[in-house]
C-alpha positions in Angstrom: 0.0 0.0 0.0 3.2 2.3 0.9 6.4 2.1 -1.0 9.7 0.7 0.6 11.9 3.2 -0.3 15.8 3.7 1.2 16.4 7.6 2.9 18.8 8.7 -0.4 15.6 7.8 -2.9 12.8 9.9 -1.4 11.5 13.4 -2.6 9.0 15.7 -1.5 6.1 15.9 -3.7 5.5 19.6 -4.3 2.0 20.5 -3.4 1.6 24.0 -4.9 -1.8 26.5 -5.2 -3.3 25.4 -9.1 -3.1 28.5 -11.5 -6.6 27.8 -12.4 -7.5 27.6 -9.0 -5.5 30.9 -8.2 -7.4 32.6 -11.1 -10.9 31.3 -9.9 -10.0 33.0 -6.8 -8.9 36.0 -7.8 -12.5 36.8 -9.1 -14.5 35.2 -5.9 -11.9 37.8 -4.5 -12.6 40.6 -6.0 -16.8 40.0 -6.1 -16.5 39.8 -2.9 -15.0 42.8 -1.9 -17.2 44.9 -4.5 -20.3 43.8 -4.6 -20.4 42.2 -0.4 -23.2 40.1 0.7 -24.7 40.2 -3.0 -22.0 38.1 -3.8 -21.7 35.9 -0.9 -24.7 34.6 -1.5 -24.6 34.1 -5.4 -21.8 32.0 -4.7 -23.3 30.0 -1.9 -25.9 29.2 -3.8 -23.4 28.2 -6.7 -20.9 26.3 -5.1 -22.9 24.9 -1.6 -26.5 24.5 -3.3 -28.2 26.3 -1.2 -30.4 29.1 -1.3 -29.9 31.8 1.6 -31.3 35.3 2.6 -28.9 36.1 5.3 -25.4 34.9 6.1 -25.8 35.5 9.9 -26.7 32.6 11.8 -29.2 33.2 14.7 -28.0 32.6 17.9 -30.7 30.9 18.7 -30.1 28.0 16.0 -26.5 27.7 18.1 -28.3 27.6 20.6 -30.6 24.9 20.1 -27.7 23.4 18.2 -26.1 22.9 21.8 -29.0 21.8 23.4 -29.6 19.3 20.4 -26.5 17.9 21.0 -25.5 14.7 23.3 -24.7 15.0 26.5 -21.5 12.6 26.0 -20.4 15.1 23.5 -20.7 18.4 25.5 -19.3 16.6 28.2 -16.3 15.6 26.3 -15.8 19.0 24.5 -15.7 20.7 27.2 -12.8 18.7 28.7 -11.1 19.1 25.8 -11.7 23.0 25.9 -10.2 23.1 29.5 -7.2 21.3 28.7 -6.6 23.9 25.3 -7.3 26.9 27.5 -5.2 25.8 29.9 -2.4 24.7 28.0 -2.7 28.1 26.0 -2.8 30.4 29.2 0.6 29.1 29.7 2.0 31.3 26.3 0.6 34.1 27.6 2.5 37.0 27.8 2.7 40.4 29.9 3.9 43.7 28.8 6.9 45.0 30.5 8.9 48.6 31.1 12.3 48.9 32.2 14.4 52.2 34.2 17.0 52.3 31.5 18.6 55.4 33.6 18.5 59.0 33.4 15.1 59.2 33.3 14.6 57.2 30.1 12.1 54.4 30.3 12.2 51.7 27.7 9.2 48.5 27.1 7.3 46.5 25.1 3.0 46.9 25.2 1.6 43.1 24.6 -1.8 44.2 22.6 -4.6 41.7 21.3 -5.8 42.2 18.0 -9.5 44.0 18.1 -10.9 41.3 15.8 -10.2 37.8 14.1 -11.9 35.7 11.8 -12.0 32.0 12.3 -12.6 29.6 9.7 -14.0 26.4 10.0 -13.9 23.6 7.1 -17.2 21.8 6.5 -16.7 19.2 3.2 -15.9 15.5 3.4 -15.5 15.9 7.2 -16.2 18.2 9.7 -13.8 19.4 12.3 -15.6 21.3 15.7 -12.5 20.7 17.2 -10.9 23.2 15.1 -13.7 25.8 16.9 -12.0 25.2 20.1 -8.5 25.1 18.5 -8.9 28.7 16.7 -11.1 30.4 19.1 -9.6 29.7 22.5 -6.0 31.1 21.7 -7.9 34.2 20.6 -9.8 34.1 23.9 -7.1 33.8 25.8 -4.8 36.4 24.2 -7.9 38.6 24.9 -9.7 39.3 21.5 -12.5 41.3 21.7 -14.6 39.9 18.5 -14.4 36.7 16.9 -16.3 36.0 14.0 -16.8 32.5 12.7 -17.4 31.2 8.9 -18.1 27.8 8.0 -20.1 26.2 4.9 -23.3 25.5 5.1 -24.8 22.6 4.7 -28.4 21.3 3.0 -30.3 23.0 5.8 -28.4 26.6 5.1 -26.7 26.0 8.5 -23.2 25.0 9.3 -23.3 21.5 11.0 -24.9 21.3 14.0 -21.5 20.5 15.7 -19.8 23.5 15.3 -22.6 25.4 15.9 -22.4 23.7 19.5 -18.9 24.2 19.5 -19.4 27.9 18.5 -22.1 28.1 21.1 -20.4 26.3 24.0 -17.6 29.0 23.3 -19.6 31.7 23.4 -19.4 32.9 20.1 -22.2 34.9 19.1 -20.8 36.2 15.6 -21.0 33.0 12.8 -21.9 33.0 9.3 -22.9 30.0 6.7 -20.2 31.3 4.6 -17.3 29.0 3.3 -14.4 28.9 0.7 -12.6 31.9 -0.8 -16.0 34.0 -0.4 -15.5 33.7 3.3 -11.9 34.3 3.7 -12.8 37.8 1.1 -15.6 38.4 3.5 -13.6 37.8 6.5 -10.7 40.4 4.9 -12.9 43.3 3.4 -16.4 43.3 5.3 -19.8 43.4 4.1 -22.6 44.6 5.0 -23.5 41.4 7.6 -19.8 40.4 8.1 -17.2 43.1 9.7 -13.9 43.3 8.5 -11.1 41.3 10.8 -7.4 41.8 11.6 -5.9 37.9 11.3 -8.0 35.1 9.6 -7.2 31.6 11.1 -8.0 28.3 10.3 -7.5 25.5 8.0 -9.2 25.6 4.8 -8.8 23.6 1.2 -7.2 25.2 -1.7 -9.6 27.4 -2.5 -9.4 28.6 1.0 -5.7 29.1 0.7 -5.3 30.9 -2.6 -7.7 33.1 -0.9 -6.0 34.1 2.4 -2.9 34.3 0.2 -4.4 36.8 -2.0 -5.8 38.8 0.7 -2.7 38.7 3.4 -1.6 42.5 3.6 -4.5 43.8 4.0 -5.3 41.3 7.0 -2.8 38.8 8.6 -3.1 35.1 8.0 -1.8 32.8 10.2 -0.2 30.8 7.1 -1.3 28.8 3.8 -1.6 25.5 5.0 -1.0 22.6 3.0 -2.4 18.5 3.1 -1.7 17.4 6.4 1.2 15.3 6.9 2.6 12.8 9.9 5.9 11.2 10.2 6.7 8.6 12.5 10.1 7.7 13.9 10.6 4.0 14.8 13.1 1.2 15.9 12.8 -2.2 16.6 11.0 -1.5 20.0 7.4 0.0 18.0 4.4 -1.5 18.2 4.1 -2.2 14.1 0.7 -2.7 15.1 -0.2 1.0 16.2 1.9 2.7 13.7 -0.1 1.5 11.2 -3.4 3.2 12.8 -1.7 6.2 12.9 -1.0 5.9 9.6 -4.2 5.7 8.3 -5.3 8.2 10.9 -3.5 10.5 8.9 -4.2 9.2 5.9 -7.8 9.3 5.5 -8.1 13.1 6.3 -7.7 13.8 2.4 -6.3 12.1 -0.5 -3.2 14.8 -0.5 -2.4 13.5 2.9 1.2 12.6 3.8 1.8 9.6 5.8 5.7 8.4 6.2 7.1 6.1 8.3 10.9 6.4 9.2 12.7 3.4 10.5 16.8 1.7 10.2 14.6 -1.3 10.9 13.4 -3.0 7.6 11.4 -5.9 9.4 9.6 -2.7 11.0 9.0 -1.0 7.6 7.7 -4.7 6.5 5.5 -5.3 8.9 4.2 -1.9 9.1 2.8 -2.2 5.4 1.9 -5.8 6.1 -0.5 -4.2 9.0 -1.9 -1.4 6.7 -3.5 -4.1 4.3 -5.4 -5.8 6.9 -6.4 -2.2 9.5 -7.6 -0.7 5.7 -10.4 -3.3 4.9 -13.0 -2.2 7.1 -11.9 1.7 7.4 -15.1 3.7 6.3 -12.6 6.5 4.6 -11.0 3.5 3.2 -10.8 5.0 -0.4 -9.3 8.4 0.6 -7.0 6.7 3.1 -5.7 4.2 0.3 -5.4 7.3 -1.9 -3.2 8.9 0.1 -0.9 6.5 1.2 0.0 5.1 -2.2 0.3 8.5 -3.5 2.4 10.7 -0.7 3.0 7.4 1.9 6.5 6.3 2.3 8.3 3.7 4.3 12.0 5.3 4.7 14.3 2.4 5.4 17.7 4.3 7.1 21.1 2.9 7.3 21.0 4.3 11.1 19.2 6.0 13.5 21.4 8.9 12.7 20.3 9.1 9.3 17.1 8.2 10.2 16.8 11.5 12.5 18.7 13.8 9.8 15.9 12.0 7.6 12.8 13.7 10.2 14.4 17.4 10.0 14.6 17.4 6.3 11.2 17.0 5.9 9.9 19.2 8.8 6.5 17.3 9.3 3.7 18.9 10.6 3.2 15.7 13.1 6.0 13.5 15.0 5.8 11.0 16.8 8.6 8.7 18.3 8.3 5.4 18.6 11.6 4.8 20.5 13.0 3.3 22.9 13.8 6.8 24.3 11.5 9.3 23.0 12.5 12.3 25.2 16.0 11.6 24.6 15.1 11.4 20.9 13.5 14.9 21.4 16.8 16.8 22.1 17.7 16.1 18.5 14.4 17.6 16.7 14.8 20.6 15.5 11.9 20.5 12.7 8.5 19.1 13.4 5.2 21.5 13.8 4.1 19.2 17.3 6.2 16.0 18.5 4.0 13.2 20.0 6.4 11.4 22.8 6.3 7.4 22.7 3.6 4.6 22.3 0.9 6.4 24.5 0.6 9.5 22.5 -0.8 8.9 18.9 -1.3 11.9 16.7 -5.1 11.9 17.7 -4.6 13.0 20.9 -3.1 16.1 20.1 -5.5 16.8 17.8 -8.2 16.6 19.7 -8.0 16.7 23.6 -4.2 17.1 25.2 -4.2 21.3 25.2 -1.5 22.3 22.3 -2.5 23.4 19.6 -3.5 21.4 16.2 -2.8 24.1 13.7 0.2 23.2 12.7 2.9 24.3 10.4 2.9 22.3 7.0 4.7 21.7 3.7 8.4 21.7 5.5 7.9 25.2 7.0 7.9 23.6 10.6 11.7 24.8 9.9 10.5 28.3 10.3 7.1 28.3 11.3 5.4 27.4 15.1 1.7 26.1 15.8 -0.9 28.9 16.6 -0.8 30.3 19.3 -1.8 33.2 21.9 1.2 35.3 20.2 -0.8 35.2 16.8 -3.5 37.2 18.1 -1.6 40.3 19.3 0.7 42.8 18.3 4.1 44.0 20.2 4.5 47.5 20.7 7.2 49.2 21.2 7.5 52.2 23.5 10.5 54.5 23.8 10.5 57.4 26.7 13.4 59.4 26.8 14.7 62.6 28.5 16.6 65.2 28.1 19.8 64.8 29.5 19.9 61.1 27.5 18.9 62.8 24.2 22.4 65.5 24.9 24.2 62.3 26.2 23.4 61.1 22.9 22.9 63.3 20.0 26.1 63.2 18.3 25.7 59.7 18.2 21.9 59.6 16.3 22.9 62.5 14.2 26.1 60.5 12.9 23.9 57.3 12.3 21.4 59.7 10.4 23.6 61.1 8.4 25.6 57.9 7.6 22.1 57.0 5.7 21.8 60.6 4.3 18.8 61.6 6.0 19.5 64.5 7.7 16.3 65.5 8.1 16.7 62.5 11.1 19.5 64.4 12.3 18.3 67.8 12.6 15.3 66.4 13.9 17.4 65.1 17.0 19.7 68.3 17.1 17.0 70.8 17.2 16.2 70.0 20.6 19.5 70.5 21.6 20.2 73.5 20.2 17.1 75.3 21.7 19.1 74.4 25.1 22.3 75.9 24.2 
């Protein structure tokens, strides 16, 4: 189902945005941002089906949404909302001032964005947990107003699980409004939908061809690709349970990336041998096979060594390590979007209940990029205080800088309010 490949044979497949998708984009886009609602829900009824005369949805249908709901599910959701918040209260920060002497006070304001837009997938599955996963961070960093999009289904509602999800949360602002339309919605305002200042969330190509258009006039929090889990294993795995996870990952989408990485070749043998028979009765069985024979590998190392030098080149978005020493292994990851430590920690976990985060950096830009957080919903601020005698202490030294770059307006500026003390 996976090929056996050795470490010096494998490639990334590039995933890259379509240019006809790009294009179709472009002009959802630009409707959007011209004509507002009017176009929203031209292309609702286009691309969803479905027939609407507002965007809003009533709080009263999230409401009854929650109510509707089981009481195993709330029950459950809202353990896993205490664990996020509390894991994400934790990356809170403070703002701080300093006495840098002579008067001159120096320090950094920690500010929360006045609005974000969160967006929600709705398609061949349905993700509430992503509610809780955008939203809290947001809460926690102190947002004032969230506003939630998601497709609608049939009925001209979102599912009726992120609407409890949404309502559980307390968010009061959510709209039937998917795909590019909502990210332009989200970015530039209509008449029912206020323009943000970051748009979050996890989204399909459309989706990201849109916040890539529109980034600079909002912030995104990036343009995420297929999801994507390596694991690392030696000869003390459970071949068994790797090959869930693999297919955990694999049946999200047919562009899903699952790799195992092992200097064990009976491991990588009996891994595949295990996916054939855990496939059979999968009900995503089709998207899951899909996937792994398209952008599935089994890596076969010459060591451990290369096998780790094999993890950090490709900079997955999951890791887990199925080692003998997982938090040993740890100290020599340096590229992996969230690292899941030994047997007892499949990817699932972290995308659903244990607290961090499960937006995750894709595509190999874990080597730069970090899982959202509280920091992507507010801004640093500099603040600079200083005082007279540090400004005379220091003039000569501005004005030379200034100068050096041949703006001396920049150094007048500074010697001005010297002089008028001379």
């Amino acid at each position: 189902m996976i090929p056996l490949i050795a470490a010096e044979d494998w490639k990334r497949k590039a995933v890259s945005l379509r240019p006809e998708v790009e294009k179709i984009v472009a002009g959802i886009v630009r409707d959007v941002s011209q004509f507002g609602d009017r176009a929203l829900l031209r292309y609702t009824h286009e691309f969803d089906g479905v027939q609407l005369s507002s965007v809003r949805v009533p709080i009263s249908r999230l409401e009854a949404a929650w109510m509707e709901s089981k009481s195993s599910w709330r029950r459950v959701f809202r353990a896993a909302a205490d664990n996020i918040r509390r894991y994400h209260l934790r990356q809170r920060r403070e703002s701080w001032y300093v006495d840098d002497g002579d008067g001159v006070r120096l320090g950094q304001r920690i500010l929360p964005v006045d609005r974000a837009g969160l967006y929600v997938p709705g398609g061949t599955a349905v993700y509430p947990s992503s509610v809780l996963m955008t939203a809290i961070p947001a809460q926690v960093a102190g947002v004032g107003s969230l506003h939630l999009t998601s497709p609608p289904g049939p009925s001209g509602l979102p599912h009726p699980e992120i609407m409890a999800a949404a309502y559980m949360l307390d968010i009061k602002n959510v709209y039937a409004i998917g795909g590019a339309q909502a990210i332009a919605a989200l970015a530039f305002g209509t008449a029912s939908i206020p323009s943000v200042d970051k748009v979050v969330g996890p989204g399909n190509a459309y989706v990201t061809a849109a916040k890539k258009l529109v980034f600079g006039h909002v912030d995104i929090d990036s343009l995420a690709g297929p999801s994507e889990l390596v694991v690392l294993a030696d000869k003390t795995c459970q071949a068994d349970w790797i090959a869930h996870d693999l297919l955990a990952q694999a049946e999200h989408d047919p562009e899903a990336s699952a790799i195992l990485v092992t200097p064990e070749v009976t491991v990588a043998e009996a891994v595949c041998e295990a996916l054939q028979d855990f496939s059979v009765n999968l009900p995503r069985a089709d998207i899951a096979r899909l996937a792994l024979c398209n952008h599935g590998a089994a890596i076969v190392t010459n060591s451990m060594d290369e096998a780790i030098n094999m993890v950090n080149k490709i900079a997955p978005e999951h890791l887990e390590l199925m080692v003998a020493d997982p938090w040993g292994m740890l100290e020599r990851v340096r590229n992996a979007g969230a690292v899941f430590i030994g047997s007892w920690s499949p990817e699932a976990v972290g995308d659903y209940y244990a607290g961090p985060n499960h937006v995750l950096p894709t595509g190999g830009t874990a080597r730069f990029a970090s899982a959202l957080g509280v920091d992507d919903f507010v801004t640093r601020q500099s603040v600079i205080g200083y005082s007279q005698q540090r400004l005379e202490r220091t003039v000569d030294d501005i004005a030379l800088m200034a100068r050096s770059e041949g703006l001396e307006g920049h150094a007048r500026s500074v010697e001005a309010r010297i002089r008028v003390n001379d």
